[in-house]
N, C-alpha and C positions, 0 to 999 in steps of 0.2 A: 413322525414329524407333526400330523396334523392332531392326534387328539390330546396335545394339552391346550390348542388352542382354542375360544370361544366363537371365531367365527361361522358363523353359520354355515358359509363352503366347507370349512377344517371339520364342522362336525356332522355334516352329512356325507364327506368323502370317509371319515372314520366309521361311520353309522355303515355305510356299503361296506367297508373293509370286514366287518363284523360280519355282515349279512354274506359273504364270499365265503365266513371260515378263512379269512386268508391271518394266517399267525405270524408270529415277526417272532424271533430268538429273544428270550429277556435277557440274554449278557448283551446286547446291543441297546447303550444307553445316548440319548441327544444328550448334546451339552452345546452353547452357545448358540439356543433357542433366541430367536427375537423375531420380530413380527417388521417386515417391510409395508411402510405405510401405503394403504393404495396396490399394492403389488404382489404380496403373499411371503414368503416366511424363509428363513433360512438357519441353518442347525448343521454339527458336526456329529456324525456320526461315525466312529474312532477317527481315524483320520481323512475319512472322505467329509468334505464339504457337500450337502443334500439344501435343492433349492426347492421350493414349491412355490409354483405363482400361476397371473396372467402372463400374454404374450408380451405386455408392456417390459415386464423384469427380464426375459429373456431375451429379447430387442435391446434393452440396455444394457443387456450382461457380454451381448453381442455373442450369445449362447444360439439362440434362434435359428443361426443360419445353419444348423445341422440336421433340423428338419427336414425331413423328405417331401417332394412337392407332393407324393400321394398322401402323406398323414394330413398338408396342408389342406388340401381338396377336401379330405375327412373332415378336420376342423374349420371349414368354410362352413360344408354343408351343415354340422350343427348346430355354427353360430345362425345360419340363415333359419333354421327351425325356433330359434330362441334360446339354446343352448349356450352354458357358460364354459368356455373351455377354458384348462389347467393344462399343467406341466412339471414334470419331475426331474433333477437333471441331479449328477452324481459326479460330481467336480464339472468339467465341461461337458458333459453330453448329457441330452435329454434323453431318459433311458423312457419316459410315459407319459403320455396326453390322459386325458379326462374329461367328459362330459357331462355337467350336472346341470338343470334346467328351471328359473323359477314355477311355481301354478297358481297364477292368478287365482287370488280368489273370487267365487261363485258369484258373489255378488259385486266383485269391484267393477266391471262395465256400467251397473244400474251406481254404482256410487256416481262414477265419475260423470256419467249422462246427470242426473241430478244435479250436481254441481255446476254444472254449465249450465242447465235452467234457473238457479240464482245467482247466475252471473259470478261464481266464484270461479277464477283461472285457477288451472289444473296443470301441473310441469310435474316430471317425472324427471329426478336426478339420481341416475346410476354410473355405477365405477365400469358395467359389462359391456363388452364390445357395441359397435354400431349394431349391427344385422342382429346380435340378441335381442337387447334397446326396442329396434322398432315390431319385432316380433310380438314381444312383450304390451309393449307402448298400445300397439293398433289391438292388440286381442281386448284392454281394457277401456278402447274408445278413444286414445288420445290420437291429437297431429301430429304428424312428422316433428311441426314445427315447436311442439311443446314436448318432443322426448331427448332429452341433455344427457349422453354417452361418453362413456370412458373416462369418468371425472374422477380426479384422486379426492381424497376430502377436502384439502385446503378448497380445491373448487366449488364443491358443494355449496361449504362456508360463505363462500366469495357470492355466490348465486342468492342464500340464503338472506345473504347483510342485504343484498341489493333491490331483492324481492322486497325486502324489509322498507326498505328508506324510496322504492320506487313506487307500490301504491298507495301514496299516500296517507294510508291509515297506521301504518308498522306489522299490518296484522297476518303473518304466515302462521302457518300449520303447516308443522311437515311429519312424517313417521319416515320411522328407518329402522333396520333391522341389524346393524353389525357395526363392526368394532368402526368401520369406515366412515359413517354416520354420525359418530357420537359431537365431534366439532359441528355441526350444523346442528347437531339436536340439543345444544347444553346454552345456543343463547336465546 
């Protein structure tokens, strides 16, 4: 499911799948591959429907509630580490969770200190849970109040225009890494 996709989750969950040796039958072809915006991806696989997302899509798909409260507990605790959690479901049931985590890079703390010594405001806008968000957020020096969670892109967008038209000058910088990003990063 995930390695025709370009997202940066789809190809480091692919990149693991590799690194397990884990093989899949090549008569097992997807067809009605497409990308859920914000949410993660969805494909058949002969006749089973295969979903891969955030907890958002399966709260929406009202798949979610077949969770067991201990895998819950699991995916608490690694969102509270910083970790992105996933889900695999195979018509209605979540057959797999997953944990993949961003790494700040080395120097983004001294980036972002810097930045606030010339008075440039510093916001952090991610699609990943709250508890990743401020994991993340605080490792590279930012507030509470400048880490924006669980944003699908139209929000991003929406954050981006207003950033835009609200300090005065028009003048954002933003970077982004995936398909989620690209509406904020194309005006």
């Amino acid at each position: 499911m995930e390695s025709s996709s370009s997202h940066p989750l789809a190809l480091a969950l692919a990149q693991a799948a590799r690194n397990e040796n884990v093989t899949v039958d090549k008569n097992l072809k997807v067809s009605n591959h497409s990308l859920i915006e914000g949410e993660g991806i969805v494909g058949n696989v002969g006749e089973l429907t295969v979903y891969v997302g955030n907890e958002r899509l399966f709260k929406r798909l009202d798949i979610f509630k077949s969770i067991s409260n201990i895998d819950v507990g699991i995916s608490d605790t690694w969102c509270k580490n910083g970790g992105t959690v996933g889900y695999m479901s195979i018509d209605d049931d979540i057959v797999c969770m997953y944990c993949v985590q961003d790494a700040a890079r080395e120097e983004s703390r001294e980036v972002v200190h810097a930045f606030k010594l010339m008075g440039i405001e510093t916001v952090m806008l991610t699609g990943d849970n709250r508890s990743s968000a401020l994991a993340i957020g605080r490792e590279v020096g930012l507030a509470e109040e400048d880490i924006r969670s669980e944003l699908l892109p139209k929000e991003k967008l929406d954050i981006i225009t207003e950033l835009r038209c609200g300090n005065g000058k028009g003048l954002v910088l933003m970077v982004g890494d995936g398909v989620n990003d690209a509406p904020a990063l194309a005006i």
